[in-house]
N, C-alpha and C positions, 0 to 999 in steps of 0.2 A: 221601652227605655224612655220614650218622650214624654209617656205618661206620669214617670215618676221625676221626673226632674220637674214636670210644674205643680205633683203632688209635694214637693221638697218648697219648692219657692211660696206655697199655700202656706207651708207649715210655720216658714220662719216671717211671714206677713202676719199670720194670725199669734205669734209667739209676739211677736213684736208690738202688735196694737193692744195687747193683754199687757206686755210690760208699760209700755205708754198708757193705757188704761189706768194702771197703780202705783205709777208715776208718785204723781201729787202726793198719795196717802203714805207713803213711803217716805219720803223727804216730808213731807208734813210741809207741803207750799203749794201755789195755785203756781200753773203751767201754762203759760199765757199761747197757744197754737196758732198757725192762720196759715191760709191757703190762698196761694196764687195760681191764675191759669193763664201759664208762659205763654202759650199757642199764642191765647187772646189778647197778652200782650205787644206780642209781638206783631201781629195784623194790626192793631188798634194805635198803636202807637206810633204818636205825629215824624218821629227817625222812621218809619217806618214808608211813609207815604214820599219822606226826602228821598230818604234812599232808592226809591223805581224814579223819581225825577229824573236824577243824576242817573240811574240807569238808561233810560231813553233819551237824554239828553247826549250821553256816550254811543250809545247804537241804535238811536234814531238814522242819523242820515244812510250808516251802512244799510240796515232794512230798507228804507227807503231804495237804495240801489238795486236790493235784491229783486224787489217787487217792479220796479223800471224792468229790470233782467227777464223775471217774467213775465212781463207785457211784451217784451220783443217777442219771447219765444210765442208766445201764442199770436201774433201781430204774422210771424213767419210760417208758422203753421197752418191759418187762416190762409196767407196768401197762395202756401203750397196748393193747398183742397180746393179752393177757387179756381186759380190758373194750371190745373192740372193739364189739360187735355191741349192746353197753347203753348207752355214754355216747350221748350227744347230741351231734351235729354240731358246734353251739357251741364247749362244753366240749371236743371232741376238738383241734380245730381250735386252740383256748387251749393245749392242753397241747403239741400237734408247736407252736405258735410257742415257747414254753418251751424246747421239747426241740431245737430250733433256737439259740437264745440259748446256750444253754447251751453245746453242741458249738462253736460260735463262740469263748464263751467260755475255754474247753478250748483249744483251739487255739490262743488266742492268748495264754495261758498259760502252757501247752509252751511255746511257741514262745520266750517271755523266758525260762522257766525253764533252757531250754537254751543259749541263750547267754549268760544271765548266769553259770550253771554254766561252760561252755567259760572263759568267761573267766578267771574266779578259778580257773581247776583251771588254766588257763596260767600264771597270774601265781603259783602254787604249785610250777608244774614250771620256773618260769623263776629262783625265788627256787631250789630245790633245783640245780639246776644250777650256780649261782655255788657254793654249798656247796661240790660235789663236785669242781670245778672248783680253788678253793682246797685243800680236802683234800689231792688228786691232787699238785698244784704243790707244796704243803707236805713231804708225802711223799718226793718228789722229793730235795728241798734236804736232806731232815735222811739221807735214805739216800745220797745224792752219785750220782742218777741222771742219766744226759749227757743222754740221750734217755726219752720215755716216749711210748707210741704206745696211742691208741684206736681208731680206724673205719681201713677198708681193709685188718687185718692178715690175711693167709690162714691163719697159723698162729703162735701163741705157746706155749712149752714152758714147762713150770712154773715153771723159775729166772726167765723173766721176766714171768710173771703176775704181777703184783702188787696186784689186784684186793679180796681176800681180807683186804688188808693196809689199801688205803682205808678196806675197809667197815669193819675193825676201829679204825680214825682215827674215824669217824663214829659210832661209839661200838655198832656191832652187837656182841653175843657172839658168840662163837666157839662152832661147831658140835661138840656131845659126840661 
């Protein structure tokens, strides 16, 4: 069954770059195409490098705490294995419930710290995408592109890469 749905989705790719192929001769007009690679824009581009700023700028000092959090624990661990054979029963026992608390603690820590990260680094790549999204469209209009293709291309040639041309809309320099 799996075999045939991506024998299906073969068919209507190669059905489709055949009508696009006889495009032009059909209408009797040249079909101006280009191709951008979103991925590359979105790594490359300068919202791009803002955007982890203002992310660690946000959950820097929390990490910061965590990794404090983990220096205790290992700070109390180290003291337990050292003064094993000296503390008192009591006293040992005090400190593994500590050292318990703690790792609890840690753990449940992480645990918001990573999703409330997930989330805002989503709603960062979800806000950067309308960006590039517009850019791309904008681009488009002001170069009188008919078509402009990102995901599923096997192959784009230089004349229709226009990738380079985004980033430079989104205000990247140009490579010396």
């Amino acid at each position: 069954m799996r075999k045939e749905v991506v024998r299906l989705d073969l068919k209507k790719l190669i059905l489709g770059l055949a009508m696009l192929a006889t495009w032009p001769a059909a209408f009797g007009a040249d079909v101006k195409i280009g191709y951008v690679n979103a991925v590359k824009v979105i790594e490359e581009a300068p919202q791009a490098a803002a955007a982890l700023k203002k992310l660690e700028a946000e959950f820097g000092p929390r990490d910061r705490k965590l990794v404090e959090l983990q220096g205790r624990i290992k700070h109390i661990e180290e003291d337990l294995q050292k003064n094993a054979l000296v503390v008192k029963d009591t006293e040992r026992r005090a400190r593994e419930q500590e050292l318990n608390s703690l790792k609890r603690d840690l753990r449940r820590a992480t645990q918001e710290f990573r999703e409330d990260y997930n989330l805002r680094r989503n709603e960062e790549l979800a806000s950067l995408q309308k960006l590039v999204q517009r850019a791309i469209a904008e681009l488009a209009k002001q170069e009188a592109y008919d078509l402009v293709l990102n995901e599923g291309v096997l192959y784009a040639g230089p004349r229709t890469d226009i990738t380079e041309k985004v980033l430079r809309k989104l205000g990247k320099k140009a490579a010396p």
